[in-house]
N, C-alpha and C positions, 0 to 999 in steps of 0.2 A: 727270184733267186738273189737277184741285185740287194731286194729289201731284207732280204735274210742276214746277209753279210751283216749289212748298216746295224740291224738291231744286234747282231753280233758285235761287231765293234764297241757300240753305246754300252752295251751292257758292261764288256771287258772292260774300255774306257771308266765306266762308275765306279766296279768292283775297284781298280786302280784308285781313284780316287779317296776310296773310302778308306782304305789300307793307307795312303798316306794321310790323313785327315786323322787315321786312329793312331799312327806311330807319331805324329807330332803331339800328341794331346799327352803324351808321357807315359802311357797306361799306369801302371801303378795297383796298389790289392785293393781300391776299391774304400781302405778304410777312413780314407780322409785326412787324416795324419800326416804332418810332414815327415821327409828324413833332413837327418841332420845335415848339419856345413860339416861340422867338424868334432872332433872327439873332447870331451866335455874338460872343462881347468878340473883341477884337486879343488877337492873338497876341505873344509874346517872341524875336525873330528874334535867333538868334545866329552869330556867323560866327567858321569859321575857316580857315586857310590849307592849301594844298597848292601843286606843283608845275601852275604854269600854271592853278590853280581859285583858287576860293572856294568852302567848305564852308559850307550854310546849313542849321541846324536850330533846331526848334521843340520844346518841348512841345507835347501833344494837345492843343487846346482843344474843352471839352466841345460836344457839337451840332456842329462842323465837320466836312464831310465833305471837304472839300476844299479849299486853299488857292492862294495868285495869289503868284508872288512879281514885283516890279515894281523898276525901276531909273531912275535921275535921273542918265543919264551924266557932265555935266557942271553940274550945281548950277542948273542956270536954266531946262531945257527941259521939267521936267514927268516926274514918272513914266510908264512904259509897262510891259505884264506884260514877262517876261522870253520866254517861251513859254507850253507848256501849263498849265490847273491839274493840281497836284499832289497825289495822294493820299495818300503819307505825310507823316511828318513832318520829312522832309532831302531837300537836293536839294545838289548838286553843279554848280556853272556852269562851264566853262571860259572861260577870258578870255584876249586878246591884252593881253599887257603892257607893251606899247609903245603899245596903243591907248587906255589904260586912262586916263582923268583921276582919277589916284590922289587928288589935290589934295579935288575938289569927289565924285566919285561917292558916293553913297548907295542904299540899299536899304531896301526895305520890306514888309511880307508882310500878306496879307489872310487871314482867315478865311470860308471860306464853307460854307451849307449852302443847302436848296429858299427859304430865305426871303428870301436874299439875302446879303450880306458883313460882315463891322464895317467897322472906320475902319480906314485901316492902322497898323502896329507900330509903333513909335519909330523913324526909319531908324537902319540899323546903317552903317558906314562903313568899308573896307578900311582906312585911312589912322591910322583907331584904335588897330589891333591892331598897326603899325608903331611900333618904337621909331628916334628921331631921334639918329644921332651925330653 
């Protein structure tokens, strides 16, 4: 009976063990991946033109897994995303160019990863890259 207890105990005693052995090891899903420190800087939005687009690309910024690009049609109403987030680092908009307030639009791109976004980029401006005769 004595011997019954002991192997009882050992046993409890391991299971104990092992449960702290697996809570310190961090668990985690297994994928290998780190998570981040922190929510990733702004990104460098640069643009340029095509036939009926706007071509928008970025450098990687480090920890981002995925970025917002966002627009201010007309200079007064406020950013909105454009669509989905986007996983690399370009994205291609097609635009009606007649609907286009070439004047006031602006654009701005967010950096995100699990922890959350930066601030947005410096907006970038179609009307920029236009030269005026």
């Amino acid at each position: 009976m004595q011997r019954s207890r002991r192997s009882r105990a050992l046993v409890a005693l391991v299971n104990v063990s092992l449960i702290a052995v697996a809570a310190s090891c961090g668990g985690g899903d297994g994928g290998g991946g780190s998570t981040p420190m922190a929510v990733p800087a702004s990104p460098h939005l640069m643009l340029a033109y095509g036939p009926k687009a706007l071509q928008f690309s970025w450098a990687p910024v480090p920890d981002a897994t995925t970025y917002k690009l966002f627009v201010n049609p007309d200079g007064a109403s406020g950013y909105s995303q454009t669509g989905d987030d986007i996983a690399g680092n370009s994205v291609l908009l097609e635009i009606s160019v007649a609907r286009l307030d070439w004047t006031n639009v602006t654009y701005a791109l967010e950096a995100c990863n699990s922890l959350g976004c930066s601030g947005m980029s410096s907006p970038a401006s179609p009307l920029s890259g236009i030269v005026s005769t």
